[in-house]
C-alpha positions in Angstrom: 13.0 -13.3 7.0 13.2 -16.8 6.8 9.6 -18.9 9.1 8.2 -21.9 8.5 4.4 -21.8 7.9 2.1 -24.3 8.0 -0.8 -23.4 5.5 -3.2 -26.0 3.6 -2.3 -27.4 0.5 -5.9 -26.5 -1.3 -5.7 -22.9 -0.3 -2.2 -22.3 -1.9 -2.9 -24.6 -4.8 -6.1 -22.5 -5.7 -3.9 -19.2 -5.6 -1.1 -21.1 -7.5 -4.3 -21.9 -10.2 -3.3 -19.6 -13.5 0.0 -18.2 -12.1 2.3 -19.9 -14.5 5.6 -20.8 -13.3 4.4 -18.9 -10.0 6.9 -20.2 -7.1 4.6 -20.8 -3.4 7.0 -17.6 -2.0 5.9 -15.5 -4.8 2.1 -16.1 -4.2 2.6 -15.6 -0.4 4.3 -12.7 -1.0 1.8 -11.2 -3.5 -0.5 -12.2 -1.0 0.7 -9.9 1.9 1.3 -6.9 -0.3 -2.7 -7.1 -1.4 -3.3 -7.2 2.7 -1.1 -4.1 3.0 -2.6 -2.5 0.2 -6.2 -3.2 1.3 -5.6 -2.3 4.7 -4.0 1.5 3.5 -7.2 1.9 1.4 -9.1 0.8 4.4 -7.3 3.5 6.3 -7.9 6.0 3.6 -11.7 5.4 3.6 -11.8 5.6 7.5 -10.4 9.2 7.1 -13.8 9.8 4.6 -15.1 12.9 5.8 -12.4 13.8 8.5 -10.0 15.3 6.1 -10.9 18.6 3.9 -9.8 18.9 0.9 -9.1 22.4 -1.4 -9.1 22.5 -4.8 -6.9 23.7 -7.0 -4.3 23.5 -3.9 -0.3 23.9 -5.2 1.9 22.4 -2.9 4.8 23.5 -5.1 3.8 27.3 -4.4 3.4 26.6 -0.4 6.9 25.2 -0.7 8.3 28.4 -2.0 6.5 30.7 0.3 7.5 28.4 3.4 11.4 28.7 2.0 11.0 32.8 1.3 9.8 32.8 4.8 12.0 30.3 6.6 14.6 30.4 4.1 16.0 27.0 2.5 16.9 23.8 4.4 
């Protein structure tokens, strides 16, 4: 998707700072995947306590019993 973005010169000079040859796309687009990836592990945390986990849980063997049952797709 092609924008234009006004952002400030010190902020993407200090995330430029140790890149290398890094190109102002690259560090913006490094940039959002870190927000996406935060905000997953954000949801992820949220979920802390909501979500019961079994161990020793085979989702290989509840696959075959769902297809012996249901017969495969």
């Amino acid at each position: 998707m092609r924008m234009t973005l006004n952002l400030p010169d010190e902020l993407i000079g200090a995330a430029m700072e140790g890149k290398g040859k890094a190109t102002k796309i690259s560090i913006i687009v490094e940039a959002l995947k870190d927000y996406v990836r935060h905000k997953k592990r954000e949801e992820l945390i949220s979920l802390s306590g909501k979500i019961s986990f079994v161990n020793g849980f085979d989702p290989e063997a509840l696959r075959d019993l769902e297809e012996a049952e249901l017969g495969p797709h």
